[in-house]
C-alpha positions as CSV (number, residue, x, y, z in Angstrom):
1,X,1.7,-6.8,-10.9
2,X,2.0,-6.6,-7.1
3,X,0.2,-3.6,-5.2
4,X,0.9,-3.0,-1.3
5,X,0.3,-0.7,1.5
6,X,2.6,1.0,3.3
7,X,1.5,2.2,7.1
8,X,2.6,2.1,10.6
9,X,0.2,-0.4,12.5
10,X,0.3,2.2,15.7
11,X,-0.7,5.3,14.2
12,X,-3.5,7.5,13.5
13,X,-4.3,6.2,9.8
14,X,-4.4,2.8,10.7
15,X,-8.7,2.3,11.1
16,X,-8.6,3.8,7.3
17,X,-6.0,1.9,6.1
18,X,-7.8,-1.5,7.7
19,X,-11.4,-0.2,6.0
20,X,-9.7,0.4,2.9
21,X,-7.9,-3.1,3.0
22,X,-11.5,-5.0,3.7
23,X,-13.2,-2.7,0.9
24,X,-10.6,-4.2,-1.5
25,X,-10.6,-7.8,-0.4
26,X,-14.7,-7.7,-0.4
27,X,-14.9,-5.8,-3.7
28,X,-12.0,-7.7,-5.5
29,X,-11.5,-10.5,-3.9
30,X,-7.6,-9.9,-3.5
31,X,-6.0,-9.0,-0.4
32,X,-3.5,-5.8,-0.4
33,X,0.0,-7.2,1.2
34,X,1.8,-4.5,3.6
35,X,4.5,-3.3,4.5
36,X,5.7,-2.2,7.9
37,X,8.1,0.5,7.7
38,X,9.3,0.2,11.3
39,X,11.0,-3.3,10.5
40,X,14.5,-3.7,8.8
41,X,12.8,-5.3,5.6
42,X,9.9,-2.7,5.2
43,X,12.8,0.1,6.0
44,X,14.6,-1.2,3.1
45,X,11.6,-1.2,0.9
46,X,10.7,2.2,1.8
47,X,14.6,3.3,0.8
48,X,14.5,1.8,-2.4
49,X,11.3,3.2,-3.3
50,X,11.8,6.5,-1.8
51,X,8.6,6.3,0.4
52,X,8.7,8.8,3.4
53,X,4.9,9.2,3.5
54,X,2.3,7.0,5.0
55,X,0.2,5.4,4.6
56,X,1.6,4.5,1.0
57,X,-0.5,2.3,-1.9
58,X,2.4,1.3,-4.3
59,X,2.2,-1.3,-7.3
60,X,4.8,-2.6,-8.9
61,X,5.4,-5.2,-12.1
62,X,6.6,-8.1,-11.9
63,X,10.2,-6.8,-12.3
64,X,9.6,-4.4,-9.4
65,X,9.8,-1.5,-11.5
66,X,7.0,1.0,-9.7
67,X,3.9,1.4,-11.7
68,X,2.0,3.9,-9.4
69,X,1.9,5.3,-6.1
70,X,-0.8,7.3,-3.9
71,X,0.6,8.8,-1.0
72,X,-1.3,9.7,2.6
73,X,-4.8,9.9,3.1
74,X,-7.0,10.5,1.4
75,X,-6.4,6.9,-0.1
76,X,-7.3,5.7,-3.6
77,X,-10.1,3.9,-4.8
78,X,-10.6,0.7,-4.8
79,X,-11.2,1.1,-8.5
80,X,-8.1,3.0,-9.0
81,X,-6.3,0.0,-7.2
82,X,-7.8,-2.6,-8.6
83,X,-6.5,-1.9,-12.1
84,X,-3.0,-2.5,-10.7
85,X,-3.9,-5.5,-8.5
């Protein structure tokens, strides 16, 4: 399994996004990869997994196949995450 976030760095969901991302690495011991939907690679990930919305929590399998998503704020749990971490 792989789980990311999607969110713009410059935007008004960013200070959760970062609590949310230190709550998980603290509680787990994992750290959340991101994505950056303003570059041509996190563009193209958004496209494929029709993300529009942000910030974005997806995880994936191994194959890539999408497992789960949560979409805007308010995000997830770490709990909730954690299961697909």
């Amino acid at each position: 399994m792989k789980t990311m976030v999607v969110y713009k760095v410059e935007s008004d969901h960013n200070r959760a996004v970062v609590d949310f991302m230190e709550a998980f690495r603290r509680q787990t011991g994992r750290v959340l990869e991101t994505v950056d939907p303003e570059t041509r690679e996190g563009a193209d990930f958004c496209r494929t997994y029709d993300i529009v919305e942000y910030p974005t929590v997806i995880a994936t399998d191994d194959r890539g196949t999408m497992q789960r998503t949560w979409r805007g704020v308010p995000l997830p749990t770490v709990s909730e995450v954690s299961f697909y971490a």
